[in-house]
N, C-alpha and C positions, 0 to 999 in steps of 0.2 A: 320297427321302432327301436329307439335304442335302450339298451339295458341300463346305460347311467343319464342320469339326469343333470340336463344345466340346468343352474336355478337364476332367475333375476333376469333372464329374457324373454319375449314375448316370442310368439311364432313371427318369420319375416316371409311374409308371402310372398314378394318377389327377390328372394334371396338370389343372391350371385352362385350357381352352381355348374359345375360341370360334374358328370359321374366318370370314375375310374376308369382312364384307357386301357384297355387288354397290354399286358407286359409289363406295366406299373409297377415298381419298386418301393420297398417301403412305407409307412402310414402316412404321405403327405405325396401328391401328384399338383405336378403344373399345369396352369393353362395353357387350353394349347395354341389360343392366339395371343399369348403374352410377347413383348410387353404390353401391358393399356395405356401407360402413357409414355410416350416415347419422348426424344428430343425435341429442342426448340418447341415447346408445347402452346408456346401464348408468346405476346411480344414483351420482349425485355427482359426473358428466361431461358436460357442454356437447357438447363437440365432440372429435371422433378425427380423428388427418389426420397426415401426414408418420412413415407408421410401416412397419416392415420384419417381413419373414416370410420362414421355411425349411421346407423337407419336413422333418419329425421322425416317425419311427415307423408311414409307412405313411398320415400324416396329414400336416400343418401345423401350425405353431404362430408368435407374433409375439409383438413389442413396443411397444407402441402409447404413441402423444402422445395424452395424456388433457386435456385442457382443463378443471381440476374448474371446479367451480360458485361456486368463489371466486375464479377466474382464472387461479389457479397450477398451471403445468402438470405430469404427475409421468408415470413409462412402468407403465402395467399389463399384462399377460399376456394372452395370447389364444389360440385353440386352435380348427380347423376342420378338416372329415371332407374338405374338395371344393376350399377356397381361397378359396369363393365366400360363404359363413355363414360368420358367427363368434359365436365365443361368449365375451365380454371379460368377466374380474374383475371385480368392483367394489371390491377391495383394492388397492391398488399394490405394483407389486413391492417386496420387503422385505429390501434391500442389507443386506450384512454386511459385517466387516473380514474381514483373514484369519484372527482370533483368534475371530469366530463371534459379536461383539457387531454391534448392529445400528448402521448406517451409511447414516444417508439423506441425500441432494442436499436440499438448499434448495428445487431445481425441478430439471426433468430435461424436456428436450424433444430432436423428431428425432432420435431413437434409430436405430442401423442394426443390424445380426442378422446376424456372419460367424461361419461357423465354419471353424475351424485348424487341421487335426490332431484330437484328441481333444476340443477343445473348442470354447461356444459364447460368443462374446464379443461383450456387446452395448455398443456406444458411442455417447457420448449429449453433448448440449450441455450445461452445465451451469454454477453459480456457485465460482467458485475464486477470492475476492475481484477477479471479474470475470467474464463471459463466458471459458468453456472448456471443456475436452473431460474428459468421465470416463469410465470403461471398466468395464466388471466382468466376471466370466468363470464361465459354469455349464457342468454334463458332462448334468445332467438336470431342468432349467426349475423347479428345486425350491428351490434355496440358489444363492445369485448374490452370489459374491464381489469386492469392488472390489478396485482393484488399484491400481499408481500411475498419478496425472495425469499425460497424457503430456507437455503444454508450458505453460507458462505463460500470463495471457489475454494477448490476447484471441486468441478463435479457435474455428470454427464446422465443423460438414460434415468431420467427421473419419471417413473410410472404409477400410474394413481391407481388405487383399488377403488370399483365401483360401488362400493357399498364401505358405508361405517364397519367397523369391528370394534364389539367392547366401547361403544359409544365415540369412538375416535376415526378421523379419518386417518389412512393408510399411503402410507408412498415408498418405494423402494426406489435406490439409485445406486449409483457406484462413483464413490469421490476418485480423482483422477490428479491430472497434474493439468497443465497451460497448453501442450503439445499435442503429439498422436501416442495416446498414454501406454509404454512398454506395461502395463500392471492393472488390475481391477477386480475387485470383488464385488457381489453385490450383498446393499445394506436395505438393512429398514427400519423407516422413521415414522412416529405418529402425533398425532394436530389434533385438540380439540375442536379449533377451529379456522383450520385451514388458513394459520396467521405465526402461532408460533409449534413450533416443531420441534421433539426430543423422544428421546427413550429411544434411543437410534439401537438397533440389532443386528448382527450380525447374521445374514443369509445364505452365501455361499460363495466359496471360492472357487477358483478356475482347477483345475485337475489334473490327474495325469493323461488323460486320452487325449491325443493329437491335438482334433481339433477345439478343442476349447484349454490349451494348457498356459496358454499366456496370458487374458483377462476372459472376462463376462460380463454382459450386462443385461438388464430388462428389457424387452419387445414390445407386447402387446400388453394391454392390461388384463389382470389375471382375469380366467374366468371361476367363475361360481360353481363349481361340478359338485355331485353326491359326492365323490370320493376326496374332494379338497381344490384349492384352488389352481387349476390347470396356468400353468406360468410359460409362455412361449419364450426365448431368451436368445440370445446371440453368445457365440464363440467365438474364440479368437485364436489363431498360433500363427508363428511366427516364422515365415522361411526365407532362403536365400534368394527371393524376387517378392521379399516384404506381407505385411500380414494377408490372410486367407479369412472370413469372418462365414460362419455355418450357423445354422438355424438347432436348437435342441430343445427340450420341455422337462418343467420338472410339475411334481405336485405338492403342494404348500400345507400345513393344514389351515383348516379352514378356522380355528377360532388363535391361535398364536401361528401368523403365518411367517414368522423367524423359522419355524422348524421345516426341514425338507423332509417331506415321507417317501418319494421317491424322484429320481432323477435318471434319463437315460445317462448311459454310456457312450452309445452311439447319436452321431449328430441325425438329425431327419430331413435337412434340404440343405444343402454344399455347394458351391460354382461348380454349375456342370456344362450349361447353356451358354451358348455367345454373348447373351446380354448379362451373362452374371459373370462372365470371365472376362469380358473386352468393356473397357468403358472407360471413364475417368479416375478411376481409383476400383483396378482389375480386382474381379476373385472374392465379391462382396456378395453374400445375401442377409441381410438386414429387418428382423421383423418390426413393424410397429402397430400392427392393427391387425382386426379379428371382426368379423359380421359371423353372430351365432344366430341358430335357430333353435330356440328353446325345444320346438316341437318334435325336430327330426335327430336334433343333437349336430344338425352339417353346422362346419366351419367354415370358412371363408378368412386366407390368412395373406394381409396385402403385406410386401415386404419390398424392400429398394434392391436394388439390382445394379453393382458395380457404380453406384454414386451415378447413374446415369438413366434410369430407368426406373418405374414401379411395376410391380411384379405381384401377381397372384397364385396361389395355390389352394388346395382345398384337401380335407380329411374331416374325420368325422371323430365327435368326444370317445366312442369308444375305439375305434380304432388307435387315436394318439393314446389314450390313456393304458391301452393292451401293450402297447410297443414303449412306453416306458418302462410300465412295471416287469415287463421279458428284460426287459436291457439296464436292471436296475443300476446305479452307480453312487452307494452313496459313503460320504465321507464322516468320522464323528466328530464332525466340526458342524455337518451338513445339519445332523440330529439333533445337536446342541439346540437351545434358546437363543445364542449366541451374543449372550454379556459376559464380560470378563470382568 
């Protein structure tokens, strides 16, 4: 059993697992028949990658970055018995207003899958005469209502907390520019009701260790741990054959989660694999998504792979949570509340 406790998940009895292969480095190991979804995966789609999934109904279900076949990317639906198969649309999801006419993005890419309370909200990068963040909200993966854009561009990696805090809902993101943004921190914003949004704070900036020293942004939606909110996040640095993008975790607290209690140093999953070094935009791992198991504390962490591929790995709350606080890294910007 494990010594720390997630809170706010059920047990998933047919969780996505594989156990730790003999010679396993570090607190997060790959699949070893990764990737799950590979190219040309449906018709009228290139490439899947940077996409998020939830236990739904005794099964799974996701949001997937479609890559069509004219370049422009849009989120189609998906739906799997194990976590491990899936079985993607080849329609694109088919956004409404709240008045039940239909309401589509320009393009829609990295999409994340929280669910609230009653509901499931998926939020996605998006064109708002610029790069920004758009949201929609379904009760049963059938009708997917937008709702309003939460800030203005620019701005990327916009990740929901699954639970209120302080009677408020929660969202972190990282404002950006129109391009592939040389810069990024990430912030955080909170909504009454999920309509209008402020009291933006500041959460953490990029560092001096390698691989995160040029931006960061948010991944998976944090989890609910005893020790605070476990935050999976992307790095980034910057070298002479273009950016490298690394997996790392920090811990939030859990009632003002501006403040960083702890953060590695070291990144926990890197382009090391053919499919996370060769692809359409090489040297990429990207997290978005998480299947926990309240009971056993196993993780389940789906992540894109070289803009061309989704990609799994697995670790467990206390193992990540051991290997940060060993590797702590934190800045007094980090500890900050972070209002100026």
């Amino acid at each position: 059993m494990s010594k720390l406790k997630i809170l706010g998940f059920e047990p998933v009895e047919n969780m996505p697992w594989q156990d730790r292969p003999s010679g396993a480095k570090g607190p997060i190991w790959r699949y070893e028949n990764n990737p799950i979804i590979n190219r040309n995966p449906v018709e009228g789609v290139a490439r899947i990658f940077n996409s998020a999934v939830v236990p739904y109904q005794g099964g799974f279900v996701g949001v997937f970055r479609g890559e069509q076949t004219n370049g422009i990317p849009a989120i189609y639906l998906g739906e799997s018995k194990d976590g491990f198969n899936w079985d993607i649309s080849k329609e694109k999801i088919k956004f409404v207003d709240q008045d039940g006419n239909s309401f589509m993005p320009e393009y829609a890419y990295d999409p994340r899958l929280v669910k609230v309370e009653d509901n499931y909200y998926v939020i996605w990068c998006q064109e708002f005469y610029g790069a920004s963040i758009g949201i929609a909200k379904t009760t049963d993966f059938k009708t997917f209502i937008r709702i309003e854009n939460p800030f203005i561009p620019f701005n990327r990696n916009a990740v929901l907390f699954p639970r209120k805090i302080n009677g408020n809902y929660m969202m972190l993101s990282r404002p950006s520019d129109s391009g592939h943004t040389p810069f990024g921190d990430i912030f955080l914003s909170q909504s009454p009701d999920m309509e209008f949004w402020g009291r933006h704070r500041h959460v953490m900036s990029p560092s001096g260790e390698w691989w995160q020293s040029l931006k960061i942004g948010g991944g998976a939606a944090p989890i609910e741990t005893s020790e605070g909110w476990l935050l999976f996040y992307h790095g980034v640095t910057g070298t002479c054959n273009g950016f490298v993008y690394s997996v790392g975790a920090a811990i939030l607290d859990i009632d003002n989660p501006s403040i960083v209690k702890y953060r590695t140093g070291d990144f926990m999953l890197t382009p090391e694999t053919w499919y996370e070094e060769r692809g359409f935009v090489p040297n990429v791992c990207f997290p978005c998504a998480t299947i926990c198991d309240g009971k056993t504390g196993r993780i389940a962490l789906y992540y894109g792979a070289a803009d061309s591929y989704v990609a799994l790995a697995f670790t467990t709350v206390d193992e990540v949570v051991d290997f940060i606080k060993a590797n702590n890294s934190l800045s007094e910007d980090d500890k900050a509340i972070g209002i100026k």
